[in-house]
C-alpha atoms as a printed R data frame, in Angstrom:
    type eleno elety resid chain resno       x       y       z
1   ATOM     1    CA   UNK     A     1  19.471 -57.546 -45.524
2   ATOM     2    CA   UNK     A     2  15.942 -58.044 -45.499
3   ATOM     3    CA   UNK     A     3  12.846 -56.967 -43.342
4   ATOM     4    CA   UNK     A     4  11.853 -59.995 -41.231
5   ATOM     5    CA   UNK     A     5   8.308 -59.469 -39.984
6   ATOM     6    CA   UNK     A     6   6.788 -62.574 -37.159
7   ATOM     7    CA   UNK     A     7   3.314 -63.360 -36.913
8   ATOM     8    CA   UNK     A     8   1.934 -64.536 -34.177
9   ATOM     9    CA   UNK     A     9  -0.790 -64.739 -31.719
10  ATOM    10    CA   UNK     A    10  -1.876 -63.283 -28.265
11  ATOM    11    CA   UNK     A    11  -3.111 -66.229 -26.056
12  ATOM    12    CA   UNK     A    12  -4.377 -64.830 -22.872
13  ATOM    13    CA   UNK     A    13  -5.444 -67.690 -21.302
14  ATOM    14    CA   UNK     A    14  -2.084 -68.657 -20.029
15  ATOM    15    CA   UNK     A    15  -0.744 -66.282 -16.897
16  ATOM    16    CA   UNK     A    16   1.144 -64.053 -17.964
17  ATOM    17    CA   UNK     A    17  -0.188 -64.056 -21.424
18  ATOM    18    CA   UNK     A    18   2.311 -65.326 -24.171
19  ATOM    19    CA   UNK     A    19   2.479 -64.570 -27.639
20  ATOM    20    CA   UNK     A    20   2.360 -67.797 -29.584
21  ATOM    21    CA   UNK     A    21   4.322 -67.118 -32.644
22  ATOM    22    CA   UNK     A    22   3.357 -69.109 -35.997
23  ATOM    23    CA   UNK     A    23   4.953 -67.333 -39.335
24  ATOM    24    CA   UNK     A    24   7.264 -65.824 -40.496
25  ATOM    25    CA   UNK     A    25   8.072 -63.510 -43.907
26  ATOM    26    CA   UNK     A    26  10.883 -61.964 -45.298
27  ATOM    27    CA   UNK     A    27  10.650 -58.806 -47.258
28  ATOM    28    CA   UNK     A    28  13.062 -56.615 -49.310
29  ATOM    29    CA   UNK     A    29  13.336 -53.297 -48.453
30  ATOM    30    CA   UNK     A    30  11.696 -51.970 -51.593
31  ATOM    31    CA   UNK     A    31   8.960 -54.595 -50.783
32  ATOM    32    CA   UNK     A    32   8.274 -53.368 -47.339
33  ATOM    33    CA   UNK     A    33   8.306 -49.537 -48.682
34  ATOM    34    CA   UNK     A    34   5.366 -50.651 -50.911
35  ATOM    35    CA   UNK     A    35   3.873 -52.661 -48.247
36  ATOM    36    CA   UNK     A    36   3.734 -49.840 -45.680
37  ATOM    37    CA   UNK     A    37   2.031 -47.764 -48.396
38  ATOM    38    CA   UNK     A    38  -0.647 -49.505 -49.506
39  ATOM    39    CA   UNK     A    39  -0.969 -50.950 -45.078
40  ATOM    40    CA   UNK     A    40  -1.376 -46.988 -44.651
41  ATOM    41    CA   UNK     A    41  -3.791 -46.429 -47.496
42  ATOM    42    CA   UNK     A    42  -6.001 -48.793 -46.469
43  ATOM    43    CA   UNK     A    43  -5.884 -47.778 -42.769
44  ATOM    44    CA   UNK     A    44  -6.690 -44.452 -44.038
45  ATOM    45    CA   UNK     A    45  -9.636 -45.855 -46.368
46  ATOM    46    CA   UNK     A    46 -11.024 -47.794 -43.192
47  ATOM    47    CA   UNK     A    47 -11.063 -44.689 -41.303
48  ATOM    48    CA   UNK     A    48 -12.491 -42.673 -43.778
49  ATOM    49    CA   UNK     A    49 -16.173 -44.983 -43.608
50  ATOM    50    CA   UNK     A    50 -15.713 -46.439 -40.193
51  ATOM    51    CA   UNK     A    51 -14.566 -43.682 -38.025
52  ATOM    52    CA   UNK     A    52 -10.990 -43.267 -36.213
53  ATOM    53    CA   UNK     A    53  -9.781 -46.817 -35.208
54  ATOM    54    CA   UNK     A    54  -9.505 -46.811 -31.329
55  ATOM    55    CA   UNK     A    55  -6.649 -48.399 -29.792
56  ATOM    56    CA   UNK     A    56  -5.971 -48.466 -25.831
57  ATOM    57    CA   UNK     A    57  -3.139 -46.177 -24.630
58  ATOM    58    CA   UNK     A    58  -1.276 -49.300 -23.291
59  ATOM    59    CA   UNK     A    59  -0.496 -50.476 -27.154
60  ATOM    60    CA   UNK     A    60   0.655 -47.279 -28.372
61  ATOM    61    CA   UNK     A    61   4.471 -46.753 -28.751
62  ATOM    62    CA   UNK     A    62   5.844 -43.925 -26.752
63  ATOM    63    CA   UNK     A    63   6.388 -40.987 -29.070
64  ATOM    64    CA   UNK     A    64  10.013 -40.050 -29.776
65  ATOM    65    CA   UNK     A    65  11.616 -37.392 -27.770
66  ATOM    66    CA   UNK     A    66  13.642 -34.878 -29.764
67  ATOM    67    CA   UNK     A    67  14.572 -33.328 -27.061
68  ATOM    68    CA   UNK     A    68  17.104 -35.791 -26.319
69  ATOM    69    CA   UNK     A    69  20.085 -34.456 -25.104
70  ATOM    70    CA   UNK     A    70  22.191 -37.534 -26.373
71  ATOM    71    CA   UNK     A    71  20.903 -36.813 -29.839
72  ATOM    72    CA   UNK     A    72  23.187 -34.897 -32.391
73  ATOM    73    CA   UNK     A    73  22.063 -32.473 -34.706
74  ATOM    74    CA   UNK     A    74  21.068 -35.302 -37.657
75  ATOM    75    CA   UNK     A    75  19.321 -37.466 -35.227
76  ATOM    76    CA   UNK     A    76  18.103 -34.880 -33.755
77  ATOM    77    CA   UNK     A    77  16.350 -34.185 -37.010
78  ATOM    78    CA   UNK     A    78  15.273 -37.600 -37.286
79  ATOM    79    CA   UNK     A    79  13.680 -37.818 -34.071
80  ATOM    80    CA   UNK     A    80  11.682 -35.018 -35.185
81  ATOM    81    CA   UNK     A    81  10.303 -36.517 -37.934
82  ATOM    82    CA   UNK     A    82   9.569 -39.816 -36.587
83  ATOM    83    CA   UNK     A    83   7.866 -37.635 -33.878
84  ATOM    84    CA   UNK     A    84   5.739 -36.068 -36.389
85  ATOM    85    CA   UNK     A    85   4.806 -39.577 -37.926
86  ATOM    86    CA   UNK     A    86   3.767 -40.667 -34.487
87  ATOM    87    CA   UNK     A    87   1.651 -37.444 -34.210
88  ATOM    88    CA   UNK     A    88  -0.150 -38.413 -37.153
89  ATOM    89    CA   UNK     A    89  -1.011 -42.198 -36.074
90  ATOM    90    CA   UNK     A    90  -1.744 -41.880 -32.508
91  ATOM    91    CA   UNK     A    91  -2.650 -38.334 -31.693
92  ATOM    92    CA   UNK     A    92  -6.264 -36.720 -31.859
93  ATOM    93    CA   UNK     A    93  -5.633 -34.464 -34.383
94  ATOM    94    CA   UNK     A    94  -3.282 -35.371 -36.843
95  ATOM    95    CA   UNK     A    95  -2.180 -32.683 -39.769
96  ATOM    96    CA   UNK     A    96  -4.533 -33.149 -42.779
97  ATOM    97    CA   UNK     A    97  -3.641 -30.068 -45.821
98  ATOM    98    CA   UNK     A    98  -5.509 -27.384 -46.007
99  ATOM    99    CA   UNK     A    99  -6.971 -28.553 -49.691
100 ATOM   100    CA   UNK     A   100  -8.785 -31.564 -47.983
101 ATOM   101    CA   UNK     A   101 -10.212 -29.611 -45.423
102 ATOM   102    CA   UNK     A   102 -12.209 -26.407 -47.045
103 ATOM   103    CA   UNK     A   103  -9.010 -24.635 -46.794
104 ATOM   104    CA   UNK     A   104  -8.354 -24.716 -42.915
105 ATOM   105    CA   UNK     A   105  -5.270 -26.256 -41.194
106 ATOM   106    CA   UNK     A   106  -6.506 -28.776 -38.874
107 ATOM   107    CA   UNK     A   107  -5.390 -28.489 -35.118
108 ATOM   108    CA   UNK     A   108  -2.000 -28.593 -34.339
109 ATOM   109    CA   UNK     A   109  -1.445 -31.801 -32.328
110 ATOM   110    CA   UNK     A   110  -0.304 -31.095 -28.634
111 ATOM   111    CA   UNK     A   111   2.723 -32.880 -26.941
């Protein structure tokens, strides 16, 4: 099974606003792995000379709850993770090492 991905585009002249969609792209897992990296690299890169990219609070994905009583232990331990990766998009202060920053942990994000 593959990783389908759908293009499209936001046309907010129609009420409600529809999302006209145009393409679409099938990747392999392996191909989407790659993809992600070098999508996150160049975020990164972007951010790096143009400052943090600002997004409104509407479009960001609610951050995973760990605390989830429904989860068991393993998802439990996935939902922590994926929480973490969401801290490090979307928060103000995501984790950078200590080696890229003079040695000092960068704030802890808060929940």
């Amino acid at each position: 099974m593959d990783l389908k991905i759908i293009f499209g585009q936001l046309d907010q002249m129609k009420k409600p606003a529809v999302i006209q969609q145009h393409t679409a792209m099938a990747l392999s897992w392996p191909s989407a792995k790659i993809a992600a990296y070098y999508l996150l690299v160049n975020v990164i890169l972007y951010q790096q000379v143009s400052g943090p990219v600002q997004l409104r609070a509407d479009v960001i994905p609610k951050r995973p709850d760990p605390s989830d009583p429904s989860l068991d232990e393993a998802g439990k331990k996935m939902i922590e993770y994926l929480a973490w990766v969401h801290d490090q998009f979307f928060s103000d202060h995501p984790y950078i090492p200590p080696s890229l920053t003079g040695g000092v942990d960068a704030p802890k994000p808060t929940e």
